[in-house]
C-alpha positions in Angstrom: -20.6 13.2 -16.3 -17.9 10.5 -15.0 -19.3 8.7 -11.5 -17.2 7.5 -8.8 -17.3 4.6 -6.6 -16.1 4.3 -3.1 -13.9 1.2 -3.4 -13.8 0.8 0.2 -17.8 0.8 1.0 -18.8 0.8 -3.1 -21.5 3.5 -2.4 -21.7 5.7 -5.3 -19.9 9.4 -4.1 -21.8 12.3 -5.6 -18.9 14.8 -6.3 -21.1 18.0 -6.4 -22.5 17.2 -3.1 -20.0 15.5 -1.1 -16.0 15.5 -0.9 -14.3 12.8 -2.6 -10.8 11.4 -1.5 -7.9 10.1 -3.4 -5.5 8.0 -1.6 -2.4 6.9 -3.7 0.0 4.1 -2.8 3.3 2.6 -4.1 4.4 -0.3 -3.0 8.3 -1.1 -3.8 11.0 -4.0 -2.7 13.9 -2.7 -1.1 17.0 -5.1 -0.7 18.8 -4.4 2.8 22.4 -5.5 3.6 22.7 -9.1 3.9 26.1 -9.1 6.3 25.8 -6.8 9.1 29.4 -5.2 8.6 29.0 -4.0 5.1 28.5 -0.2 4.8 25.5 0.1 2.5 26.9 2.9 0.7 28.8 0.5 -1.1 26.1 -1.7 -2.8 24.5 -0.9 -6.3 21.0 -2.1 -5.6 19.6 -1.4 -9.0 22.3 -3.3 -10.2 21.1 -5.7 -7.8 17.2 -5.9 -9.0 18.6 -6.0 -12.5 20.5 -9.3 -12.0 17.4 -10.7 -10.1 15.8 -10.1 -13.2 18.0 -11.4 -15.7 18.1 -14.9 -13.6 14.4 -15.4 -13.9 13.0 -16.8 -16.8 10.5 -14.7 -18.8 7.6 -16.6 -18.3 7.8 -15.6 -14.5 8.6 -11.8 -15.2 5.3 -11.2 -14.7 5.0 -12.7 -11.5 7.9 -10.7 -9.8 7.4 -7.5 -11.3 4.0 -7.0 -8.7 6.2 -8.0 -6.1 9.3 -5.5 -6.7 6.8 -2.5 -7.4 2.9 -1.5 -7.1 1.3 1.5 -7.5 -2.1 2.0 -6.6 -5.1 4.9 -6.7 -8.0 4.6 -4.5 -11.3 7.1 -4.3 -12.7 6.9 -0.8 -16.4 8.4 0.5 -15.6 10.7 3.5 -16.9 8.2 6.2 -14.0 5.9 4.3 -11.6 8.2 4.7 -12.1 9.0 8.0 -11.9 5.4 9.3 -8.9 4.9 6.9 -7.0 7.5 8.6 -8.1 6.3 12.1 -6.6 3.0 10.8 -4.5 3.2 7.8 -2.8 -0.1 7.9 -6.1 -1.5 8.9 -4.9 -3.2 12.2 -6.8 -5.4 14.6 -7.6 -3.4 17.7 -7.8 -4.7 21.0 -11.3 -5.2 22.3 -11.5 -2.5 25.4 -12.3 -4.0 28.4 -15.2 -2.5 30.7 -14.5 -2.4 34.7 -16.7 -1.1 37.2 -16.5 1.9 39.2 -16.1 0.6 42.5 
């Protein structure tokens, strides 16, 4: 029988009792127009990515290929998921302030 593993909380998810979520992420550079004029229909940006490449030396190829593109898998508890997709880019909330009812 395989297990699973919340890897946001790490509690143990049993599959015939409870749901299990699957949340799948790429992650991928994208190069923009550096002059503000040029059409960007113009520009061959794998070309582009490929000549990045070529300039860097292989020892750092392994270092810029995480940066250019990730993919990612993730199995989430249903309490994770729900306060992943009350949150998804996990961002800081502002603290809500309490007034009287005067």
């Amino acid at each position: 029988m395989i297990h699973f593993t919340c890897d946001r909380c790490r509690r143990v998810i049993d599959a015939e009792q409870e749901l299990r979520y699957v949340v799948r992420m790429e992650i991928e550079a994208v190069m923009d127009p550096i002059h503000e004029g040029e059409p960007q229909d113009d520009r061959d940006h794998l070309l582009e990515i490929d000549e990045i490449l070529e300039r860097v030396d292989a020892s750092d190829s392994d270092a810029i290929g995480d940066d250019i593109y990730q993919k990612r898998r993730y199995d989430l508890c249903p309490q994770c998921y729900r306060k992943f997709m009350a949150n998804p880019l996990a961002r800081e909330r502002k603290a809500a302030l309490g007034f009287s009812h005067n």
